[in-house]
C-alpha positions as CSV (number, residue, x, y, z in Angstrom):
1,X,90.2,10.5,24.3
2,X,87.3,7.7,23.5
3,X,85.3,8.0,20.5
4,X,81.7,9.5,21.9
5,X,78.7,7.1,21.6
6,X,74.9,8.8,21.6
7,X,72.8,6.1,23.5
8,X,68.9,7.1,23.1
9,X,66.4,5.7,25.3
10,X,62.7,5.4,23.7
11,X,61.0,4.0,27.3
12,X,60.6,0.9,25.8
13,X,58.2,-1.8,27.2
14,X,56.1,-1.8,30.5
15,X,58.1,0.0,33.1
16,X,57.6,3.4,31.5
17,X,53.7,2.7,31.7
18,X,51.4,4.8,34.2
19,X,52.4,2.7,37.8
20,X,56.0,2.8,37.5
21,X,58.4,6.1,38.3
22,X,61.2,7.4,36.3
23,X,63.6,4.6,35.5
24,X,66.3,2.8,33.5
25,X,65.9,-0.3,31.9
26,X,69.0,-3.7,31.5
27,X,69.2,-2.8,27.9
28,X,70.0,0.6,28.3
29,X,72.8,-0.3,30.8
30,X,73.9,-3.1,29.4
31,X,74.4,-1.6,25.8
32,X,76.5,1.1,27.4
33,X,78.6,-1.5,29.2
34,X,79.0,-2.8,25.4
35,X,80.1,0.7,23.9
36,X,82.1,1.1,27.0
37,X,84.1,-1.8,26.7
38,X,84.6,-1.0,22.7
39,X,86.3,1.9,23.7
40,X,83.4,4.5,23.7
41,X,81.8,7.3,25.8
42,X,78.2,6.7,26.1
43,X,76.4,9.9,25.9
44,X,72.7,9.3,27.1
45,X,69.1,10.9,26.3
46,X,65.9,9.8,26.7
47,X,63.3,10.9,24.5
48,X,61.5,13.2,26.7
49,X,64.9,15.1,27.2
50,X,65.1,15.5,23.1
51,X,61.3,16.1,22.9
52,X,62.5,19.3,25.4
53,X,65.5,20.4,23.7
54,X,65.6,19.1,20.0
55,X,69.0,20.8,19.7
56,X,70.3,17.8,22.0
57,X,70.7,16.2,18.8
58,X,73.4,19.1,17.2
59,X,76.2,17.6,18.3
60,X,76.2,15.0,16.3
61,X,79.2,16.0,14.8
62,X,81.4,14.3,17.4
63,X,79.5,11.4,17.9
64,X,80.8,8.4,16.0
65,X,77.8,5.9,16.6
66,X,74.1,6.5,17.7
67,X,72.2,3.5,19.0
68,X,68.6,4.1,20.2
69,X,66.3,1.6,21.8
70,X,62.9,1.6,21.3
71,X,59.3,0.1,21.0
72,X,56.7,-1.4,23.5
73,X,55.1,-4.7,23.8
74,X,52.6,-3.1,26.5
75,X,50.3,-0.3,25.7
76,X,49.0,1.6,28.1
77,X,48.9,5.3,29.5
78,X,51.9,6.5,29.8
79,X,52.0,9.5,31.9
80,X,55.7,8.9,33.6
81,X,57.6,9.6,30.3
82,X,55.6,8.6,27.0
83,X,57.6,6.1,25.1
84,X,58.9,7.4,21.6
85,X,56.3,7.1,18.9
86,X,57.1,5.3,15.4
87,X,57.3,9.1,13.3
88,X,59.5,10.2,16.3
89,X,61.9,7.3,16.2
90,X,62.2,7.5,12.5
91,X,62.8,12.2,12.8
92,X,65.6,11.1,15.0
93,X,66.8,8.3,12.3
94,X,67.0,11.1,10.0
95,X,68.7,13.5,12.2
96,X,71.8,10.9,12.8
97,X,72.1,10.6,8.9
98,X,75.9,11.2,8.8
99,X,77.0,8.7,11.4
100,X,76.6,5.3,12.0
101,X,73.4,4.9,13.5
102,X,71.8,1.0,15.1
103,X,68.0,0.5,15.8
104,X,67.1,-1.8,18.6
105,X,64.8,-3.2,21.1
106,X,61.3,-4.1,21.2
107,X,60.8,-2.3,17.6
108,X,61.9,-5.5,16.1
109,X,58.8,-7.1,17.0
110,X,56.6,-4.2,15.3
111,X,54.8,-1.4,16.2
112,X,51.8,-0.4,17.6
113,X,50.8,3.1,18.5
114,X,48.5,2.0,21.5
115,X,46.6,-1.5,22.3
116,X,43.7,-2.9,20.1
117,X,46.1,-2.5,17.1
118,X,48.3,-4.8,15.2
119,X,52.0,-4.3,15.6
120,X,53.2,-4.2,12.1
121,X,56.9,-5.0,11.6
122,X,57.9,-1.9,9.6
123,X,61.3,-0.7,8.1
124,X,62.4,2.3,9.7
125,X,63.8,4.9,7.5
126,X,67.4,7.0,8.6
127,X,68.6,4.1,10.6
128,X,71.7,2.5,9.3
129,X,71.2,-0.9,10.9
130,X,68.1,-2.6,13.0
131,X,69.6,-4.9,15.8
132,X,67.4,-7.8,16.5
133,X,67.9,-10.4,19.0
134,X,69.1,-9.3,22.0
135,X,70.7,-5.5,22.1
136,X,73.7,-6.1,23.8
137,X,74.7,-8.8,22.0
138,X,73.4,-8.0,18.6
139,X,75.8,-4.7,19.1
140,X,78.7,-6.6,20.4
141,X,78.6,-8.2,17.1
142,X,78.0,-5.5,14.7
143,X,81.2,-3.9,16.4
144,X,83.0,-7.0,15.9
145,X,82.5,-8.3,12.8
146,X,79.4,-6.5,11.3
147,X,76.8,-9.3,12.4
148,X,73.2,-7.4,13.2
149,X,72.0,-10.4,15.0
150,X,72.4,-11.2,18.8
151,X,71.7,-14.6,20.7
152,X,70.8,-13.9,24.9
153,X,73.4,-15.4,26.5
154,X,74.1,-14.2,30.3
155,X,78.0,-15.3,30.4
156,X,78.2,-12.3,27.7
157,X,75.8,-9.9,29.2
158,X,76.6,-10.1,32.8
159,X,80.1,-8.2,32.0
160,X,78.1,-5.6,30.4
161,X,75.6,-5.0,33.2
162,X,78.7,-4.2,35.3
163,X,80.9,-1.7,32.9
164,X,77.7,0.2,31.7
165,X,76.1,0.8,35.4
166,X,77.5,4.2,35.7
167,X,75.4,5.5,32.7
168,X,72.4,6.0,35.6
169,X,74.0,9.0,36.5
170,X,73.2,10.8,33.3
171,X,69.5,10.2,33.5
172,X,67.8,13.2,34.0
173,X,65.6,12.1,37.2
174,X,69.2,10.3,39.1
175,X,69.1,9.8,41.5
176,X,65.5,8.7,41.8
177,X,65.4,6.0,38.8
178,X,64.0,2.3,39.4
179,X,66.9,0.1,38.0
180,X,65.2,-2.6,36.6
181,X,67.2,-6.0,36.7
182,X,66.4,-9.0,34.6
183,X,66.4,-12.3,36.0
184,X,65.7,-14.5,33.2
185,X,63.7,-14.8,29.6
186,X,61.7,-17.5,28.1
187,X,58.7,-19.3,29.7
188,X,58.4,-22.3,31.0
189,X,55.3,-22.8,28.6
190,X,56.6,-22.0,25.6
191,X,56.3,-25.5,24.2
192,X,52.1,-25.3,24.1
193,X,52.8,-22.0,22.1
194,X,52.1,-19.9,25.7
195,X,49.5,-17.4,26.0
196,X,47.8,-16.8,22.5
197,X,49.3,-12.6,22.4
198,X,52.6,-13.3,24.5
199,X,56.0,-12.3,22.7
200,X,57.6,-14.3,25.6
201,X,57.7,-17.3,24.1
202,X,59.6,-16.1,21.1
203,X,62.7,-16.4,23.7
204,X,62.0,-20.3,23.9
205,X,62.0,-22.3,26.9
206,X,63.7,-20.0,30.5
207,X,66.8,-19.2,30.4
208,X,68.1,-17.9,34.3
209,X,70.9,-15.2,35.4
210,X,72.9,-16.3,37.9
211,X,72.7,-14.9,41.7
212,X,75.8,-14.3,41.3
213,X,75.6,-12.0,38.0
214,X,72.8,-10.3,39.3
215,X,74.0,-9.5,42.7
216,X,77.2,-8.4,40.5
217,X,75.3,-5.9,38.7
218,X,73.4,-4.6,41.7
219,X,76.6,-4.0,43.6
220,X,77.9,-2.0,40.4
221,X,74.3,0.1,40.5
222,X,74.9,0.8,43.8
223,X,78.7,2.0,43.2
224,X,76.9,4.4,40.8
225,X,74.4,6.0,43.8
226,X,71.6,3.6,42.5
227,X,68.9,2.8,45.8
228,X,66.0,1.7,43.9
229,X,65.3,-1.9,42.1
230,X,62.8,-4.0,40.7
231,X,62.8,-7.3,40.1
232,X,61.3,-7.6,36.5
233,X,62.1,-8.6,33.3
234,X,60.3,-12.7,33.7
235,X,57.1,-13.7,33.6
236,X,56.8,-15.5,36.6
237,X,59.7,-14.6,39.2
238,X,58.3,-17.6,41.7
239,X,59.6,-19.9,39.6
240,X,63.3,-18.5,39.0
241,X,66.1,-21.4,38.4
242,X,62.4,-24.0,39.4
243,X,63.2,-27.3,37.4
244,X,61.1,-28.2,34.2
245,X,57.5,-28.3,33.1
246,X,55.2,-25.6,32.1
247,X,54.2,-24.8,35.5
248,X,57.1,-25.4,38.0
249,X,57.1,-25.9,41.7
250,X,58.4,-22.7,42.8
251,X,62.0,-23.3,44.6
252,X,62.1,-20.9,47.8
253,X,65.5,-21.4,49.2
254,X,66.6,-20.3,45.0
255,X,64.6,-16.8,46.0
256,X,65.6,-16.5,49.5
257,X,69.5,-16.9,48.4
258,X,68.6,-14.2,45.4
259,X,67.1,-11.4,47.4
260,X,69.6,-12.0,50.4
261,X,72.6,-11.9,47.8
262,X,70.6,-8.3,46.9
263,X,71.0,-7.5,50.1
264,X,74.1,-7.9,50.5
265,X,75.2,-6.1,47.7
266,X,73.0,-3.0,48.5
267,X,72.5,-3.1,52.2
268,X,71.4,0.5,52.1
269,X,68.8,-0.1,49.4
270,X,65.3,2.1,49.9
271,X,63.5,-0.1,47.3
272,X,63.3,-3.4,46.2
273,X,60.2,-4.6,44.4
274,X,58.8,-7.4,42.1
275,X,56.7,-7.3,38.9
276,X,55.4,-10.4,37.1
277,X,54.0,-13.6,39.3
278,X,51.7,-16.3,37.6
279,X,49.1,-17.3,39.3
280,X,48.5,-20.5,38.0
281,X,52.0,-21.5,39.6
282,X,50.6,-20.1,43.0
283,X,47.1,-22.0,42.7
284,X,49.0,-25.1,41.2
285,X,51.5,-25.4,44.2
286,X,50.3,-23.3,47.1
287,X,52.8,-24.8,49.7
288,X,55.8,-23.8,47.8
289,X,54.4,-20.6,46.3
290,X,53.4,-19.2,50.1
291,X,56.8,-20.0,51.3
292,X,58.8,-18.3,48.0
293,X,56.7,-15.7,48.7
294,X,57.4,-15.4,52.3
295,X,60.8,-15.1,51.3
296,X,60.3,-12.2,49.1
297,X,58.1,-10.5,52.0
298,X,61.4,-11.1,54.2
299,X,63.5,-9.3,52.2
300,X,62.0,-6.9,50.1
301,X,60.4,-3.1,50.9
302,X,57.1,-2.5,51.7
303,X,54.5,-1.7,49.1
304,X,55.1,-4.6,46.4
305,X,53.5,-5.5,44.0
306,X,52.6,-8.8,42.4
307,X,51.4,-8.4,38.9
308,X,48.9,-10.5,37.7
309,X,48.3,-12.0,34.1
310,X,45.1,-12.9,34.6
311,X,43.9,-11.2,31.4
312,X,40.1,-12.6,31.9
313,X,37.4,-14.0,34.1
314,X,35.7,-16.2,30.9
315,X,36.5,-19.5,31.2
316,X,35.9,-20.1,27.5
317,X,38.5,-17.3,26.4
318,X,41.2,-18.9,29.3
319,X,40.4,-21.9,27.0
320,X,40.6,-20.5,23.8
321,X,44.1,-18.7,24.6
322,X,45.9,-21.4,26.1
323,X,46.1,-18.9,29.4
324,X,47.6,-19.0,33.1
325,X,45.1,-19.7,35.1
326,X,41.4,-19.4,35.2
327,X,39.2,-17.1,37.4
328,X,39.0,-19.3,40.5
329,X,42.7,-20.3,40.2
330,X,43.2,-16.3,40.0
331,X,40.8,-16.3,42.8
332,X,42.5,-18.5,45.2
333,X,46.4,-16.8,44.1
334,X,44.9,-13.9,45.4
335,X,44.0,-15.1,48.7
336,X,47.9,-16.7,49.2
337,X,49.1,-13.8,48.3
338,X,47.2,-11.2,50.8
339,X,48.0,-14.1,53.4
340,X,51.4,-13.7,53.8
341,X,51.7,-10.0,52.4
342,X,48.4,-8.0,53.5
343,X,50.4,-7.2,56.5
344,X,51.0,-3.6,57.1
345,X,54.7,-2.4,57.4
346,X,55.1,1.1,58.0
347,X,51.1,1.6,57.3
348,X,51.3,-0.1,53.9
349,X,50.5,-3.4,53.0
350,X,53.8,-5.4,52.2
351,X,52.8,-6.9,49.4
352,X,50.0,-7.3,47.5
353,X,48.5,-8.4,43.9
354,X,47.7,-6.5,40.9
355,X,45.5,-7.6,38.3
356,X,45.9,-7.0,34.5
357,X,43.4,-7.8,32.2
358,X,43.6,-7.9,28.2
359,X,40.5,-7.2,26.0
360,X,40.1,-8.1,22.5
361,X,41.5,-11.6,22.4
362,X,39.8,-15.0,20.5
363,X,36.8,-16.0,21.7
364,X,35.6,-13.1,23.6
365,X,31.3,-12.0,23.7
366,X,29.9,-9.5,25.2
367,X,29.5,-11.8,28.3
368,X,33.4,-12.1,29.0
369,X,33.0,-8.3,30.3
370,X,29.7,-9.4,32.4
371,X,32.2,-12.0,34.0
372,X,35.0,-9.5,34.1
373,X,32.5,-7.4,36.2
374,X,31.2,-10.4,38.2
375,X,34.3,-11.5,39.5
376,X,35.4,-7.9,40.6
377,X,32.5,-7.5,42.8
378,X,33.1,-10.7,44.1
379,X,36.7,-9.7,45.3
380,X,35.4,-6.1,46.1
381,X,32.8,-8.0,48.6
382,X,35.8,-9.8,49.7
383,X,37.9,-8.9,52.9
384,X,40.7,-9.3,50.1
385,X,43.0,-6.3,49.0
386,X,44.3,-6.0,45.7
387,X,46.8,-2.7,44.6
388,X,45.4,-1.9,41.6
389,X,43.8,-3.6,38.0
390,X,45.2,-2.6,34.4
391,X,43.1,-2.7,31.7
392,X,44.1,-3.0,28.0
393,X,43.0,-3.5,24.9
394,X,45.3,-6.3,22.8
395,X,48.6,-5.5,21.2
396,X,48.6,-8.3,18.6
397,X,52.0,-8.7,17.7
398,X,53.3,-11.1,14.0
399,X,54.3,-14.3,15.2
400,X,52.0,-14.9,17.9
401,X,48.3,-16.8,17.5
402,X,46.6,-13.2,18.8
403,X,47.8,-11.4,15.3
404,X,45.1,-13.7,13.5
405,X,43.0,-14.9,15.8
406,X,41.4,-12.1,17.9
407,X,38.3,-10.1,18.5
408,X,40.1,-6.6,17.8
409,X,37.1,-3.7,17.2
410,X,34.1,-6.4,17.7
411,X,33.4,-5.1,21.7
412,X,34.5,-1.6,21.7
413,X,31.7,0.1,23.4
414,X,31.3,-2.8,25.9
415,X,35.0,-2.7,26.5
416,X,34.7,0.8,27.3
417,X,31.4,0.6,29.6
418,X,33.4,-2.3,31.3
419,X,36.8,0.1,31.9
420,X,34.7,3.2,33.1
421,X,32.4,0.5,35.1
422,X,36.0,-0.7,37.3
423,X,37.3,2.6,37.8
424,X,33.5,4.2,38.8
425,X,32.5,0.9,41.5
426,X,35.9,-0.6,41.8
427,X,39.0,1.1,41.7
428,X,37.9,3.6,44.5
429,X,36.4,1.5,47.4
430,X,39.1,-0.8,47.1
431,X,41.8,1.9,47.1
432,X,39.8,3.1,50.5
433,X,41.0,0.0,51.7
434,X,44.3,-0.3,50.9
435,X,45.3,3.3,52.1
436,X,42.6,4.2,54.6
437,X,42.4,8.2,55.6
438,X,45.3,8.7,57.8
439,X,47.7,6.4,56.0
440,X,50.8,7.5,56.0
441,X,53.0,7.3,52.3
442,X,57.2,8.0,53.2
443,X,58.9,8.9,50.7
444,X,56.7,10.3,48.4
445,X,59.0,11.9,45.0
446,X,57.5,15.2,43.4
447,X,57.5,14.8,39.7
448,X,55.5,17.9,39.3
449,X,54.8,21.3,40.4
450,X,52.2,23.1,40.9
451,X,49.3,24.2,42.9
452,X,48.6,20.8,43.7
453,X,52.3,19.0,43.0
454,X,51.9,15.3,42.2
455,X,54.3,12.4,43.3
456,X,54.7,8.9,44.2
457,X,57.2,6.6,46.1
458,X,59.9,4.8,44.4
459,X,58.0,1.4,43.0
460,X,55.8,-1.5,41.6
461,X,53.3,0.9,40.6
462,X,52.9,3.1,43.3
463,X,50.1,5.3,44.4
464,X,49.8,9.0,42.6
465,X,49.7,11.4,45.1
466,X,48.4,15.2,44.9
467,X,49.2,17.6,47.5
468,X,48.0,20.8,47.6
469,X,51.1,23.0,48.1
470,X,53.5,24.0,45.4
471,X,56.4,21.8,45.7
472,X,59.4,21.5,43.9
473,X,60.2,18.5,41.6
474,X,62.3,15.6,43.0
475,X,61.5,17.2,46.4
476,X,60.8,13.9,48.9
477,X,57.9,14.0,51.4
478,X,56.5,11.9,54.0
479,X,52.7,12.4,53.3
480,X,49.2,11.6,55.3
481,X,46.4,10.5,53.4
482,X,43.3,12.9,53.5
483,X,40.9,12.3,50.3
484,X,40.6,9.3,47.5
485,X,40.2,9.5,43.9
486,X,39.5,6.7,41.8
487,X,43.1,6.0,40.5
488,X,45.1,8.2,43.3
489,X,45.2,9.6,46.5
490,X,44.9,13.6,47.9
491,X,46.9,14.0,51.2
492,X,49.5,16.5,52.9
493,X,52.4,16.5,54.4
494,X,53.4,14.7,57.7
495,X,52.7,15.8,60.5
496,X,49.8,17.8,59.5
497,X,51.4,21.8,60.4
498,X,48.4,23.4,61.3
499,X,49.7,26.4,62.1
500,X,52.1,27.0,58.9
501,X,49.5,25.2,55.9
502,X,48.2,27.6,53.7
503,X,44.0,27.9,53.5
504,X,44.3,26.1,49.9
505,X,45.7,23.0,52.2
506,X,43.7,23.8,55.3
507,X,40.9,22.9,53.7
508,X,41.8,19.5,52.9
509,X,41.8,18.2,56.3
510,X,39.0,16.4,57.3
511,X,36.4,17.2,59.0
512,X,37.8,21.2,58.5
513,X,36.6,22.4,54.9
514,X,36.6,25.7,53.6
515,X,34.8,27.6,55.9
516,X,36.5,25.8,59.1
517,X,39.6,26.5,57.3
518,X,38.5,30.2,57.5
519,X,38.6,30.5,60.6
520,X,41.3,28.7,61.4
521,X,43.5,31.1,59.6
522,X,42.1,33.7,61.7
523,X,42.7,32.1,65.5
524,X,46.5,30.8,64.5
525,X,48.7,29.8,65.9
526,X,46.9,27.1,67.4
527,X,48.8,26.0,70.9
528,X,47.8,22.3,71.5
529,X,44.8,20.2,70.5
530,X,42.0,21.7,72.7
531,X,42.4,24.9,70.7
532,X,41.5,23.1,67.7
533,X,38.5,21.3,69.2
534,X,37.0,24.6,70.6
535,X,37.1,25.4,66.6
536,X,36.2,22.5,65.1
537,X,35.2,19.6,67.4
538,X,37.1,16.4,67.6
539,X,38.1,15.4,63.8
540,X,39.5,12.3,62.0
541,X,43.1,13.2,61.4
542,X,43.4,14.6,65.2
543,X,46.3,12.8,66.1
544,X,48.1,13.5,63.1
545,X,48.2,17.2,63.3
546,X,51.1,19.1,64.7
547,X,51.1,22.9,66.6
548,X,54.7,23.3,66.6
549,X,55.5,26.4,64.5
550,X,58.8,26.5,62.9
551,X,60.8,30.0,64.1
């Protein structure tokens, strides 16, 4: 009988943030591939599931190793599972005391409790061991020979991402998990230092996974029931295996071959999504850049998302932090990007950009927000969609220029004026445009119950959706759009049942309200569409609405 492992997942960097649902990252997977093929049984929690049930912990007495990976490198809200905090990680340190128990991940870096704070590298007390380097390596070796150190390197790795895939079926939202998979670390401009906060360019120049090891690792997801992916893990996916220079032309027959090899390994996929593009590749080769993105468009799902680093609209800041791209270069990668993917599929655009900006770094005045600002309207004013826009304070990290030079605590109120400004004026009319009343959502997930029961699709940062009906959790739901909120949608399910929906629901159609709703209830069953009219005139959603009652 193996030796059982305890693998415990913090939710370490973006995915867990506020846009992504529940999911699994390449370390977790590919450290269990490494216990795995050491001869143990990984035995998997996340945080939240030992935030629940501390007890999870009690069995410690037949565990022989604990690893936990942990830390962030991108604060944000985290409302999709709230990665472990630096008191939590070092309770559980203290729990394990009596086995052998290994620190790793993004903690090695430091810690930060949320953005506009340093990230102190701090020693973490009850841990046996912090890993550093990369996990599955660094683990490989302490198992081996004691080493605590591990150096990337894919021809090690790739085995791993295979023999650990099957620990997705122990997370506690399977079989609706985003498997992230990696497709390379480094960036290309890591010999100018990159951008002034970036921990990117710790990892040196790119280094790629082969096709053929990542197509090897989806196939193995998929052998374990996974459906959903995400391309992430890079900071610039258009320029995967791209030749040399800090801003390489952007090979599209290398992504074409990628996401057909995908595929072809998961030809029943229901999601496959992108994170991180730069713009500054896009506006620098826009030729190249529109046809690798046509090729994602081919192949992917509907409802991508292209994240954005633009992290400012100041011109002076750009300067002052070696960043991307400036604000018309962001400008113009905007406009490539809704050319080939503002195209609805299914009644959502295939693939659009999202912008991220980062307050708080060198150079900033009170007039980098006033440009922030001016350069939303503009796009707002534009016939040009964008998905959504992050905003975050800096999370300076030791190592990187940011963690001395930065403007941390000068522009705190403005910095909050210029947040609540986008979400008041922006967030809302452009999420009117990207999902117009009557857009229909498939797919939708329920992660929680309740009188209104919120959900979203499987994802790049997918819509939150409330509907008014108490449904059950993991419950999937084709919905219609019927109300907007700055940040999320209302809508119900589709067809619209008019006969069947309770008043709380009724209401929510347009055009019906409470009292309409009223009487509604009072006339049903409805037989056909004139009935309705004679109630309530001719409404927005008519077409939408169903009088078939279920026996």
């Amino acid at each position: 009988m193996p030796a059982e492992a305890l693998l415990i997942d913090g939710y370490v960097d973006e995915p867990a943030c506020l846009g992504v649902p529940p999911y699994i990252s390449p370390y977790i997977r590919t450290v269990a591939g490494v216990l795995h093929d050491h001869g143990f049984l990984p035995r998997y929690l996340t945080i939240d599931q030992i935030r629940t049930d501390p007890q999870l912990l009690r069995g410690k007495n037949e565990v022989a190793i604990a690893v936990m990976i942990a830390g962030i490198t991108v604060p944000g809200k985290y409302l999709g599972g709230t990665p472990a905090t630096l008191t939590e990680i070092q309770q559980i340190g203290t729990r394990l005391r009596g086995i052998v128990s290994l620190l790793a991940g993004p903690i090695g870096f430091g810690y930060a409790s949320e953005g506009g704070e340093k990230a102190i590298r701090k020693a973490v007390p009850g841990f046996d061991h912090l890993l550093t380097g990369s996990p599955p390596e660094a683990l490989d070796n302490y198992l081996s020979d004691g080493r605590t150190q591990g150096l990337l390197d894919y021809t090690r790795s790739d085995p791993w991402s295979i023999s650990g895939a099957d620990i997705i079926k122990q997370h506690p939202s399977y079989p609706f998990i985003m498997c992230e998979l990696e497709t390379a670390r480094g960036c290309p401009r890591s010999l100018s230092g990159g951008c002034s906060f970036c921990t990117e360019s710790f990892y040196g120049p790119p280094r790629y996974r082969s096709v053929s090891g990542i197509s090897g690792e989806v196939a193995a997801l998929v052998r374990s029931g996974a459906r959903h992916f995400r391309l992430g893990r890079q900071p610039d996916l258009l320029v995967y295996h791209a030749p040399g220079g800090a801003y390489p032309v952007p090979q599209p027959e290398r992504i074409g071959e990628l996401f057909a090899e995908i595929r072809a390994a998961a030809p029943g996929l229901q999601t496959l999504h992108i994170d991180n593009i730069n713009p500054g590749t896009i506006a620098r080769h826009e030729d190249a850049a529109r046809s690798a993105l046509a090729e994602i468009v081919c192949y992917h799902t509907p409802g991508d998302v292209a994240a954005f680093g633009m992290e400012t609209a100041d011109t002076a800041v750009v300067a002052a932090n070696n960043l991307k791209a400036g604000p018309e270069e962001v400008m113009r990668a905007i406009t490539i990007v809704n050319e080939v993917g503002a195209v609805r599929q299914n009644g959502i655009p295939e693939l659009l950009p999202g912008l991220n900006f980062v307050c708080g770094l060198a150079g900033e005045t009170p007039e980098t927000y006033t440009l922030n600002e001016q350069f939303l309207s503009r796009l707002l004013a534009s016939n040009l969609l964008v998905r959504r826009v992050n905003i975050r304070q800096l999370m300076a990290f030791e190592g990187t220029r940011a963690y001395h030079e930065n403007t941390l605590g000068l522009h705190s109120a403005r910095f909050r004026a210029f947040k609540e400004k986008v979400r008041n004026e922006f967030d809302l009319p452009m999420l009117r445009k990207v999902f117009p009343l009557g857009t229909v959502i498939s797919g939708v997930v329920i992660e929680q119950k309740g009188p209104v029961s919120f959900g979203r699709q499987m994802g790049s940062y997918p819509i939150l959706v409330g509907i008014p009906l108490i449904l059950p959790v993991r419950t999937e739901v084709d919905v219609i759009v019927v109300e907007h909120g700055m940040r999320s949608v209302s809508a119900l399910p589709s067809p619209i049942r008019i006969n069947e929906l309770p008043l709380t629901a009724l209401k929510w159609i347009p055009g019906i309200g409470r009292n309409l709703a009223g009487k509604i209830l009072a006339q049903r069953p409805l037989k056909n569409k004139e009935a309705l009219r004679s109630l309530a005139g001719i409404i927005p959603l008519e077409g939408h609405i169903s009088f078939v009652t279920s026996p």
